[in-house]
C-alpha positions as CSV (number, residue, x, y, z in Angstrom):
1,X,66.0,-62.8,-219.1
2,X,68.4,-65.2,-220.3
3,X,67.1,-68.2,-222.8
4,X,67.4,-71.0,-220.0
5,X,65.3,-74.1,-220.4
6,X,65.0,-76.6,-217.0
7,X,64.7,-79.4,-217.1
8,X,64.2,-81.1,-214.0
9,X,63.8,-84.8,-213.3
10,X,61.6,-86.5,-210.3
11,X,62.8,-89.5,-207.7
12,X,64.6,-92.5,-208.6
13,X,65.7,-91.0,-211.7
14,X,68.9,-90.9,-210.1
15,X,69.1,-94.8,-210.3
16,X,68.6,-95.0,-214.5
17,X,71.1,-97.3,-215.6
18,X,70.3,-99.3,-212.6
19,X,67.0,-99.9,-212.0
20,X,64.5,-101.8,-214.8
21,X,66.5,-101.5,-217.4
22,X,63.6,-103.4,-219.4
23,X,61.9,-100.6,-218.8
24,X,64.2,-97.3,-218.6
25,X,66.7,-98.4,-220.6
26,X,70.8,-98.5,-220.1
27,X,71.2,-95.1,-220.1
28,X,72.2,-92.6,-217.2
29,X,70.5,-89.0,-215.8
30,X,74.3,-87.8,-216.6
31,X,74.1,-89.9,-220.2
32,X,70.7,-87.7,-220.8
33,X,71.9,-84.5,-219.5
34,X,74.7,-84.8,-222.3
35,X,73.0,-85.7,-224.4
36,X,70.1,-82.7,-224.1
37,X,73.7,-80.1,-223.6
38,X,74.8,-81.4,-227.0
39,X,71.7,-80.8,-228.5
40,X,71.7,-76.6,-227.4
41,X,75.4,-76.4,-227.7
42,X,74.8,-74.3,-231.1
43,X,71.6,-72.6,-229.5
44,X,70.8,-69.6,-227.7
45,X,69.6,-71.8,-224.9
46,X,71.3,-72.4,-221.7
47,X,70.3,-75.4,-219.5
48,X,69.5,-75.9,-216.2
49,X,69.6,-79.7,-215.2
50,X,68.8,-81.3,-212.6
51,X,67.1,-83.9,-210.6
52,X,65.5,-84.6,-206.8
53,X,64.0,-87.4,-204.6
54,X,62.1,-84.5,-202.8
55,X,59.1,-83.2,-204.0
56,X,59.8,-79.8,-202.0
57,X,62.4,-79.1,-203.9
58,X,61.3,-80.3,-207.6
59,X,58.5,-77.2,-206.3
60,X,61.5,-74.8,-205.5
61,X,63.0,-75.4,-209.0
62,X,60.0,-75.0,-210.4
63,X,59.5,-71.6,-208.6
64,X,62.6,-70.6,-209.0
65,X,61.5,-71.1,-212.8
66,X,59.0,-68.7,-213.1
67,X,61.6,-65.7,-213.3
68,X,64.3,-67.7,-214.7
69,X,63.3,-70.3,-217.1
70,X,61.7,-69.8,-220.4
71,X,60.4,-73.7,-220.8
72,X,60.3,-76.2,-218.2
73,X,60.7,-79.9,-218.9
74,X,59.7,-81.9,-216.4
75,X,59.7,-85.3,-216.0
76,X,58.0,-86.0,-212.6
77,X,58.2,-89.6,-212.3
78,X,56.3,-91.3,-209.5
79,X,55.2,-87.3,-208.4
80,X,53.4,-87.8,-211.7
81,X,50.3,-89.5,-210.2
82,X,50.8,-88.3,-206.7
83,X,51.3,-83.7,-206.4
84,X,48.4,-81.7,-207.0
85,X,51.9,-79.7,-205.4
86,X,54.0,-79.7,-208.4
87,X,50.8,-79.4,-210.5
88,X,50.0,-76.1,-208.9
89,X,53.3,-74.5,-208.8
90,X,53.4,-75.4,-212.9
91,X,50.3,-73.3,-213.3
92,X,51.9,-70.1,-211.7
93,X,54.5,-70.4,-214.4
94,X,54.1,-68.6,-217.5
95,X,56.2,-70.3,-219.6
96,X,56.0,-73.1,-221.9
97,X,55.8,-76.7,-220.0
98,X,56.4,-80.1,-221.6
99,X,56.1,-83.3,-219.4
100,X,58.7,-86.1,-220.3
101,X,58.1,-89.9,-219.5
102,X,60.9,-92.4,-220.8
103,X,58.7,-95.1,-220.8
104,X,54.5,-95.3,-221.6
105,X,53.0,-94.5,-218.7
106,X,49.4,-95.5,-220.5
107,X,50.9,-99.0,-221.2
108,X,51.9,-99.5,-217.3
109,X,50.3,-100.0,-214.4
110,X,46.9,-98.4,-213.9
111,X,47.8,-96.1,-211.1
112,X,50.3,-94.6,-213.6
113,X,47.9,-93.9,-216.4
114,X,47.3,-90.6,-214.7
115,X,49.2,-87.2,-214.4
116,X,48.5,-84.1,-212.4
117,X,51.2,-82.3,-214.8
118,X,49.6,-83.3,-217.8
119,X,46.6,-80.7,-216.7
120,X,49.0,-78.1,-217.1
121,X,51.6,-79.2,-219.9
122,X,51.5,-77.8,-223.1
123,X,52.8,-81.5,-225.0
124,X,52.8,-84.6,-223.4
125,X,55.9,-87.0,-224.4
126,X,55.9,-90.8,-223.5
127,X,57.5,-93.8,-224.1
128,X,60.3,-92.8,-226.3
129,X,63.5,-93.4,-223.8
130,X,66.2,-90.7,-223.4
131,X,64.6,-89.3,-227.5
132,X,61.4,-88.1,-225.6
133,X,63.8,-85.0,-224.1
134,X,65.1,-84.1,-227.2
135,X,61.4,-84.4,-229.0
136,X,60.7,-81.7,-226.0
137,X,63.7,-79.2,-226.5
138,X,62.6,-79.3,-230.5
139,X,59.2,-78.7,-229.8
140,X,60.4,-75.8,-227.4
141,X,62.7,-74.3,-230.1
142,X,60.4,-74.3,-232.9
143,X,57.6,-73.2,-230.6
144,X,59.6,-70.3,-228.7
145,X,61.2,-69.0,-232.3
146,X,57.5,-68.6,-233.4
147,X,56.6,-65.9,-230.6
């Protein structure tokens, strides 16, 4: 199997840079993506990027995963509180899982102090902007290098 690591990003992602900027920040999906490709470029990980509005399809990724991905980083987004869906297609997957929030999800709203994926990810990273993905591709690297 090759060393790929997803990473796959939940609705309105799409619209960072645009939307809340108080809260997400002035950065882009594409400024992220970069920045997580720079961080592999000397690595024997490949990346798969990429991002949906539809919960079907954040599940097909993550199925898709299960033979092709070694670590999965997901940041689920407003799927976080809502899909038992996403949750139980995480738990067929064997690999390593790390859920990714830009902002504190525990400092928000209280609807979004809860996450279905947290049940099943291995580290939980919030509230540390477009840093919290690379926090997640070290811990995957240091973690993956140990087995």
């Amino acid at each position: 199997m090759e060393k790929t690591i997803f990473i796959i990003n939940g609705p309105n992602l799409n619209l960072l840079g645009k939307r809340e900027k108080d809260i997400y920040g002035q950065q882009t999906l594409g400024d992220i993506e970069e920045l997580c490709k720079e961080k592999l470029k000397n690595s024997d990980f490949s990346l798969f990027f990429c991002q949906s509005n539809s919960e079907s399809e954040i599940i097909n990724w993550i199925q898709r995963g299960i033979n092709d991905a070694l670590a999965i980083i997901i940041n689920p987004a407003g799927f976080t509180h809502t899909s038992v869906a996403i949750l139980d297609a995480l738990k067929v997957f064997d690999g390593m899982v790390v859920e990714v929030h830009l902002s504190d999800i525990s400092k928000r709203e209280s609807f979004r102090h809860f996450s279905y994926v947290s049940e099943r990810a291995d580290k939980v990273i919030k509230g540390k902007g477009p840093d919290g993905y690379i926090e997640a591709l070290d811990f995957i690297s240091e973690n993956l290098l140990k087995s």
